[in-house]
C-alpha positions in Angstrom: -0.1 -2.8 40.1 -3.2 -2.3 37.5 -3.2 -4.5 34.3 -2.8 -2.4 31.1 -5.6 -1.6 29.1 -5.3 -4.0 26.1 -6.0 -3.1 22.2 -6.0 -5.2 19.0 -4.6 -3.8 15.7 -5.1 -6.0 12.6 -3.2 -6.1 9.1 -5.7 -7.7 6.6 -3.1 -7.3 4.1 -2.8 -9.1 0.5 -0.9 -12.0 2.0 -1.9 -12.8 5.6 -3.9 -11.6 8.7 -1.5 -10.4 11.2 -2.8 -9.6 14.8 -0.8 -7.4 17.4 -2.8 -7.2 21.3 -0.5 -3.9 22.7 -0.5 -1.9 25.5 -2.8 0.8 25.0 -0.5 3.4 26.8 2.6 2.5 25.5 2.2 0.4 22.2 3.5 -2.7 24.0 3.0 -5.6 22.0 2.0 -8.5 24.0 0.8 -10.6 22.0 0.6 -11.3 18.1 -0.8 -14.1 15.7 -1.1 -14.8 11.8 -2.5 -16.9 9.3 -1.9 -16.8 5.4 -4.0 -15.6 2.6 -5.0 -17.5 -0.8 -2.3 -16.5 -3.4 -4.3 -14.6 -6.0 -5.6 -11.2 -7.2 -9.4 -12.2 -6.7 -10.2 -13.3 -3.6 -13.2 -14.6 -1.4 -13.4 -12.8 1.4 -14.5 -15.0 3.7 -10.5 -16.1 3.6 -10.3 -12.9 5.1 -12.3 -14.1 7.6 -11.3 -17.9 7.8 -7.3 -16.1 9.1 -8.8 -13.6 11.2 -10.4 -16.4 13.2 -6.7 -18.9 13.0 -4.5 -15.2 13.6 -6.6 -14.0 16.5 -7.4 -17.5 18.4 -6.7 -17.3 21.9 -5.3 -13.2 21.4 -8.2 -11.5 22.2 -8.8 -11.9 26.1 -9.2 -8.0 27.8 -9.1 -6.7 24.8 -11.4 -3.3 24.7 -11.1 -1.9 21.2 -10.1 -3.2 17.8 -9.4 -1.3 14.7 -8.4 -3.2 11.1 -6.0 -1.8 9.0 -6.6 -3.3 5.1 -5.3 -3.7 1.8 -6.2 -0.3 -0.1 -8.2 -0.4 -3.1 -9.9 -3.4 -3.5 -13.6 -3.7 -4.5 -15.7 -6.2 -2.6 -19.6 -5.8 -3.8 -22.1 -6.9 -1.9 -26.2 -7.6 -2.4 -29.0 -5.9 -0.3 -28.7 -8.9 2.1 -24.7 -7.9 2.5 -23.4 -11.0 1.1 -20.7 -10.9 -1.7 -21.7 -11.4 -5.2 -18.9 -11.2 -6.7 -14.8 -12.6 -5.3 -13.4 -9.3 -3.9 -10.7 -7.9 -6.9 -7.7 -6.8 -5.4 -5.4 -4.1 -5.7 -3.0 -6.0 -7.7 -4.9 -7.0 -10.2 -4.5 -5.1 -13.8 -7.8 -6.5 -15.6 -9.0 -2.8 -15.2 -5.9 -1.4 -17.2 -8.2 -0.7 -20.6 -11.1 0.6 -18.0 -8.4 2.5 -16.6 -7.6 4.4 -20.1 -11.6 4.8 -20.8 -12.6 6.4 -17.6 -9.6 9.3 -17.6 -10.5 9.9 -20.5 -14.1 10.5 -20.8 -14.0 12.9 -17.3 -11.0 15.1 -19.4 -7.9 13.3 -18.7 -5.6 13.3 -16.1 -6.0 16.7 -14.8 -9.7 16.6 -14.3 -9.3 13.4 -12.3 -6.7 15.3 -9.8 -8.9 18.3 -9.8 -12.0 15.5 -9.0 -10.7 13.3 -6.6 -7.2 14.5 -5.8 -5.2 11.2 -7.7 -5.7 10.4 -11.3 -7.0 6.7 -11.3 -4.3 3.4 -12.2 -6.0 -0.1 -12.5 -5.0 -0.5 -8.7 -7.7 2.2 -7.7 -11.1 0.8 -6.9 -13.3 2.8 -9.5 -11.4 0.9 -12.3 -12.8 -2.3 -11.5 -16.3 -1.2 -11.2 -16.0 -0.1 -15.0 -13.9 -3.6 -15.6 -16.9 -6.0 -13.4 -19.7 -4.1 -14.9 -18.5 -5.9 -18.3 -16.4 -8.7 -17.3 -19.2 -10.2 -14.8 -22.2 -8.3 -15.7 -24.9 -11.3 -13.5 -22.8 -10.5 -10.4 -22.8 -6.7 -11.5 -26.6 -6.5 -11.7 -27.2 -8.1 -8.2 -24.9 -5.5 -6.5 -26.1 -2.9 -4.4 -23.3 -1.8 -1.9 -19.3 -1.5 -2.6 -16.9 -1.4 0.1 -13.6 -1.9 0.6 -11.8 -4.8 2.4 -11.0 -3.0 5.9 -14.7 -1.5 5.7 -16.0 -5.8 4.9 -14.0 -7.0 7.7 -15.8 -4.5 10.7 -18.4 -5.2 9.6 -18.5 -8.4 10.0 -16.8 -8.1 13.4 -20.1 -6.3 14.6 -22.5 -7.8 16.5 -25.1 -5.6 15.5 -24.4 -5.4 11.6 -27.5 -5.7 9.0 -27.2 -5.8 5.4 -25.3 -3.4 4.0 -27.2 -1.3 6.5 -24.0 0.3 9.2 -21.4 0.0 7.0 -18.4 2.6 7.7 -15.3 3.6 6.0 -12.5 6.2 7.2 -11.0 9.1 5.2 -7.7 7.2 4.1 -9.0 4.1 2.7 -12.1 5.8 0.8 -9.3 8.2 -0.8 -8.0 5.2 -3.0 -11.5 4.4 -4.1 -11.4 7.0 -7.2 -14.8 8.5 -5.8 -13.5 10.3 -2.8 -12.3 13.4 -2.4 -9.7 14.4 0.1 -10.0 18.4 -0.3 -13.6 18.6 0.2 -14.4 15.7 2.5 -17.3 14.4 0.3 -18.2 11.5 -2.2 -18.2 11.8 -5.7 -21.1 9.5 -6.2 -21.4 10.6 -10.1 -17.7 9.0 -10.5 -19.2 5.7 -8.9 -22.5 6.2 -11.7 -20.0 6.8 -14.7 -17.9 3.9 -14.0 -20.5 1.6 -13.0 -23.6 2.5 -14.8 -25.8 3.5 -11.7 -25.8 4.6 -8.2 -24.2 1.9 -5.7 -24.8 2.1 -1.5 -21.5 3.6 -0.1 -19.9 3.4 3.6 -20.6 6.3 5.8 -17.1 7.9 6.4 -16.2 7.9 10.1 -13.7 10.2 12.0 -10.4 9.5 12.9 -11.0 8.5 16.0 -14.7 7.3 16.1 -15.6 3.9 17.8 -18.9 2.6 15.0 -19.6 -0.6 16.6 -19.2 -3.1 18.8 -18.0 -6.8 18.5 -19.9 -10.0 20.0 -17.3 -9.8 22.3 -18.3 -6.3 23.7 -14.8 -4.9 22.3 -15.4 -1.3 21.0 -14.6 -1.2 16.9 -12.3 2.0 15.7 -13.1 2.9 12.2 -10.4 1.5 10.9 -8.4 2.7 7.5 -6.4 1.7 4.6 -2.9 -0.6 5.4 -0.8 2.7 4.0 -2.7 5.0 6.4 -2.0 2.4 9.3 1.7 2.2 8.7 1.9 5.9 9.0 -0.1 5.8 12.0 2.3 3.0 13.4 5.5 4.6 12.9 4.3 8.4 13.9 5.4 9.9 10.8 7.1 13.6 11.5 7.2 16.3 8.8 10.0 15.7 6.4 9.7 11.7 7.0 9.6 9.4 4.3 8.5 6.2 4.7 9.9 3.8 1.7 8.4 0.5 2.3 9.6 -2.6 0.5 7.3 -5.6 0.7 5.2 -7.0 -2.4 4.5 -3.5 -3.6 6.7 -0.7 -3.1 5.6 2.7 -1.5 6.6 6.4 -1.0 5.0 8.2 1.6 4.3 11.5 4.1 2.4 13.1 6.3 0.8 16.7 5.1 -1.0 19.3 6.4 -2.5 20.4 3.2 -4.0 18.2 0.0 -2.1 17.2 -3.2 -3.8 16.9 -6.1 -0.7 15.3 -9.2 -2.2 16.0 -12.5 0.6 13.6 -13.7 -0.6 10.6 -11.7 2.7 9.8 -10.4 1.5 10.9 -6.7 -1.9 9.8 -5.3 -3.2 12.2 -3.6 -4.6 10.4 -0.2 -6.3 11.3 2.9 -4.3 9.7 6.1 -5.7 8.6 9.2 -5.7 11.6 11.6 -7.2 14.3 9.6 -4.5 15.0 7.3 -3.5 14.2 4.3 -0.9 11.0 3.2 0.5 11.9 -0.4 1.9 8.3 -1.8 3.5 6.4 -4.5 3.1 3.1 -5.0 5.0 0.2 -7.5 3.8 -2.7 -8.6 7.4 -4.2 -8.2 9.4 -4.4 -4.7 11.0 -7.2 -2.6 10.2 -9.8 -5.2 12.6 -8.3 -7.4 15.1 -9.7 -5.6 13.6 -13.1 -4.8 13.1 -13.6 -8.1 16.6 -12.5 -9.3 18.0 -14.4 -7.0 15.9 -17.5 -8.3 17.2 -17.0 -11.9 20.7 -16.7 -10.5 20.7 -20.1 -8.4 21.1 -18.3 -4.9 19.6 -17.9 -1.5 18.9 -14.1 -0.9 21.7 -14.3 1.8 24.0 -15.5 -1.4 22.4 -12.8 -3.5 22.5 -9.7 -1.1 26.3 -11.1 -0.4 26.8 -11.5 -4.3 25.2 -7.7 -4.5 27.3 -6.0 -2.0 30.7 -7.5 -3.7 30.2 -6.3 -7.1 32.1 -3.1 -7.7 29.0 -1.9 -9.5 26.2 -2.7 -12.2 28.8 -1.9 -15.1 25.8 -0.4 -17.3 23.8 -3.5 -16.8 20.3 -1.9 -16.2 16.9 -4.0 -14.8 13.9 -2.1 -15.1 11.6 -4.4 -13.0 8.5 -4.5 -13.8 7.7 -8.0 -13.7 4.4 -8.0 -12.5 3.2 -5.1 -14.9 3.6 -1.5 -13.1 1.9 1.0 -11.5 4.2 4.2 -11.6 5.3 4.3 -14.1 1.7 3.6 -15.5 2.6 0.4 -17.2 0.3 -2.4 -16.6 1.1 -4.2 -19.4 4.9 -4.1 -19.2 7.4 -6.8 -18.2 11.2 -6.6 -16.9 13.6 -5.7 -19.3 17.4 -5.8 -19.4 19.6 -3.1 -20.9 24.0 -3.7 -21.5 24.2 -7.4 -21.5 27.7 -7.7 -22.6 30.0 -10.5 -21.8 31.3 -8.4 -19.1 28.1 -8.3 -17.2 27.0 -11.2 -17.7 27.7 -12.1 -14.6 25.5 -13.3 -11.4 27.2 -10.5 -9.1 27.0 -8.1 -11.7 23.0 -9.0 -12.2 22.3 -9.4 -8.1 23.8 -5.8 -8.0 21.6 -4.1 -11.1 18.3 -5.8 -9.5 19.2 -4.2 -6.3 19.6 -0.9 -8.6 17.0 -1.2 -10.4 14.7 -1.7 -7.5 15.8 1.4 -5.8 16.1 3.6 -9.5 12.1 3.0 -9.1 11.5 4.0 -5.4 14.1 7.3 -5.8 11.9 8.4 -8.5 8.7 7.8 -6.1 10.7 9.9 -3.7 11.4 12.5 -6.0 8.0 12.8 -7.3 6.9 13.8 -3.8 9.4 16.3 -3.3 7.7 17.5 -6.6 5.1 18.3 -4.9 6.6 20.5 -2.7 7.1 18.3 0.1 10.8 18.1 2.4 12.8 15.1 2.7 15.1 14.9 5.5 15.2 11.2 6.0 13.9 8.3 4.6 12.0 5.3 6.8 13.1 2.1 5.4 11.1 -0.8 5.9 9.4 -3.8 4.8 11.0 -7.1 4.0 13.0 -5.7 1.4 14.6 -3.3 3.6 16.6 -6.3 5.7 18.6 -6.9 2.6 22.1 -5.2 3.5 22.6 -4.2 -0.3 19.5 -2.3 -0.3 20.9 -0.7 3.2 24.1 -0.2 1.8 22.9 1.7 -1.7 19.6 3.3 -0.7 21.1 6.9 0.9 22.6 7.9 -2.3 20.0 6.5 -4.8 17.2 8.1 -2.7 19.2 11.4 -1.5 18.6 11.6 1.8 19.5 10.3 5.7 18.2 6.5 6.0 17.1 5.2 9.5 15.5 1.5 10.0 12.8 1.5 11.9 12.7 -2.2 13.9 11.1 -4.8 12.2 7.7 -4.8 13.0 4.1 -5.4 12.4 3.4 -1.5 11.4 0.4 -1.7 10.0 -1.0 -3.7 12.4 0.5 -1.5 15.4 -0.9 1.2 13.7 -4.4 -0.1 13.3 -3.9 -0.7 17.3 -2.8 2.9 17.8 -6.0 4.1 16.3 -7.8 1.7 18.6 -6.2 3.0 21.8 -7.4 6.4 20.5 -10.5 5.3 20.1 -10.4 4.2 23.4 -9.0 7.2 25.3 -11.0 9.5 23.3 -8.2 12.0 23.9 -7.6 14.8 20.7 -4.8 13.3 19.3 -3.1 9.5 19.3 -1.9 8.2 22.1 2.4 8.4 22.4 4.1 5.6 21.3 8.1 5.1 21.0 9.5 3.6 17.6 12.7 1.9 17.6 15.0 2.7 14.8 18.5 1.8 13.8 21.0 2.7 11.4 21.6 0.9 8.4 24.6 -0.6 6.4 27.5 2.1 6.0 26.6 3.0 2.2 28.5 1.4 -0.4 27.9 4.3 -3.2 28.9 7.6 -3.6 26.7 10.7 -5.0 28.6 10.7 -8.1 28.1 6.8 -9.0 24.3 7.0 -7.8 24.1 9.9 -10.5 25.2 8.3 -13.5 22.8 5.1 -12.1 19.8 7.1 -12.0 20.7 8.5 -15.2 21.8 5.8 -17.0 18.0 4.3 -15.7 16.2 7.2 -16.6 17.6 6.8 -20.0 16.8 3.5 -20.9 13.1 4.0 -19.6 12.6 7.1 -21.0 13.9 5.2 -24.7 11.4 2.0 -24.0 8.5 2.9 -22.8 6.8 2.4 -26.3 7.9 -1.2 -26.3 7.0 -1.6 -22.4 3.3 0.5 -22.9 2.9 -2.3 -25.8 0.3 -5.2 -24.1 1.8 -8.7 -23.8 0.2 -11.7 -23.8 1.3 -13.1 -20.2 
């Protein structure tokens, strides 16, 4: 019996490098390996580096292609020599927020931004913290010549034959979070990159889909790689009228399309996926750490807390908007959480575990329903991500989001689909290779359509009524 041809699909997510080694025919995984990340929202990227080496010891034996998936939108700028001036800023960081507010402005506002690059610009997007670097860190500004994203740094340096900032390569889906990309015309916006910046900067070359640009020391081919969003979709073979509703340390909305979006009202980012098409997304600052953190103030483990969750008869009024890390959609970076009906009736740890839960999900259904906004079906919602093992969220997430829930297996899905793109790579064939995806069925749900109304509107209310207290800055 031949061996399998073997492929490695990385995660180079905010936390940790994850490593999957799969079958290239089927998706098997075979082997896997991870190492953490500095906490943070500037990092040095030769952490990045440090895990790959800890998450991929001993992995990568046979292995004949390797494709990264990374952590969208964060800026990592580079001298002529390629080395990093600069720690790389990351996604989650909000020091761009009054950038942010400048640059949408001065190209027209929100609509020419759409019309520009198919997403209107948040602090997360890349070209934000050019503006914000240019006058936060003007030395390392002035010795900059290149910027590329994390996924694009980390093949980079995988290739035996790299050069300065001469060779480096992007994809389609991570260079659509940039801010200087655009999606429905396949081309850079390099005068977006001059206004935010002050001058011109070297950018990747943007591969194909399924392009090998380079080889490791190793003599494994390199796939072009793309954005961790683009890989998850990849991973879990996204069908038309899929929704994928991922709940890790940011929480996303997300589908496949055949045509571009361009959202003049920012709430849908209009990305490029990794096959060709198009990956229309909404992201939140604010996800599985809700609950972690509620839990925390309530005393409990989150097996307590889901359990504590699931035996409340409801939230009572009690309303959590939860936006404790600043937000992103809404556009609220300077916001923090905020609790609405505290009365002596809910007051209670149940009654809070269960609004958390609520107001997590209140969030996420409006993601959901800004997509379908944008004309796009929803016939069932993928839920996954850490977050999504809590049996609350199971149990309340069909009616809040309004629509058939299925639970794809745990997995690594970025990094399976960063592997998936590697096997393509390898095959060369027109279109990914086939691979199966688990899923199950979640918790029977706990809510009816009637009481997820009055939730959603009840939430909807009290954001609607705050949102001049929230869009005030706060000294954190």
């Amino acid at each position: 019996m031949s061996q399998p041809r073997l492929v490695a699909g990385v995660d180079c997510s905010t936390q940790a490098t994850k490593v999957v080694v799969c079958d290239a025919e089927t998706g098997a995984v075979l082997r896997e390996g991870r190492a953490p990340h500095p906490d943070g929202t500037q990092v040095d990227p030769a952490e990045w580096w440090k895990a790959w080496e800890i998450a991929s010891d001993g992995l990568l034996d046979g292995v004949e292609a390797i494709s990264i998936g990374g952590q969208q939108h964060g800026m990592v700028l580079l001298d002529e020599a390629g080395e990093v001036v600069h720690p790389a800023v990351l996604w989650n960081d909000t020091a761009s927020a009054d950038a942010t507010v400048e640059l949408v402005s001065e190209l027209g506002g929100p609509g020419a931004w759409a019309d520009a690059v198919g997403s209107v610009p948040v602090p997360s997007f890349t070209v934000t913290k050019l503006r914000w670097v240019s006058g936060a860190a003007p030395d390392a500004a002035a010795r900059a010549a290149a910027v590329v994203l994390p996924h694009d740094w980390m093949t980079h340096r995988l290739a035996a034959d790299r050069s300065g900032i001469s060779g480096i390569t992007t994809d389609r889906g991570d260079a659509s979070g940039t801010g200087w990309w655009s999606p429905a015309t396949n081309t850079y916006r390099p005068d977006l990159v001059e206004r935010a910046f002050g001058r011109s900067l070297e950018l990747p070359r943007v591969a194909g889909p399924a392009e090998i640009v380079g080889q490791t020391a190793g003599g494994a081919a390199l796939a072009a790689g793309t954005g961790d969003n683009m890989a998850a979709a990849l991973g879990l073979d996204l069908q038309p009228g899929d929704v994928a509703v991922s709940l890790g340390t940011s929480g996303t909305a997300f589908a496949r399309s055949d045509s571009p979006t361009a959202d003049p009202t920012g709430l849908v980012a209009g990305f490029a996926d990794a096959t060709g098409g198009y990956l229309p997304l909404v992201c939140t600052l604010n996800a599985a750490r809700v609950m972690s953190a509620t839990a925390q103030l309530l005393g409990m483990e989150l097996a307590e807390f889901d359990e504590a969750a699931l035996a409340s008869s409801g939230s009572q009024g009690l309303v959590l908007l939860p936006f404790l890390d600043g937000e992103r959609t809404p556009d609220l970076p300077h916001s923090t959480g905020l609790v609405y009906g505290l009365t002596r009736a809910t007051m209670q740890p149940a009654t809070m575990a269960r609004a958390a839960v609520e107001g997590l999900l209140c969030g996420l259904a409006d993601a959901v329903d800004a997509l379908r906004a944008q004309g796009l079906p929803v016939h069932r919602v993928l839920l996954l991500g850490g977050g999504a093992r809590s049996r609350a969220v199971q149990a309340l997430a069909p009616a809040l989001l309004g629509a058939e829930v299925i639970l794809p297996e745990p997995a690594e899905y970025v990094a399976l689909g960063a592997a998936r793109q590697a096997a393509w790579a390898l095959t060369g064939t027109d279109t990914p290779p086939t691979w199966q995806v688990p899923v199950g069925k979640p918790e029977p749900s706990t809510m009816t359509d009637a009481e997820a109304a009055k939730v959603r509107s009840l939430y909807s209310h009290v954001l609607t009524n705050t949102q001049p207290v929230l869009s005030t800055p706060y000294n954190r």
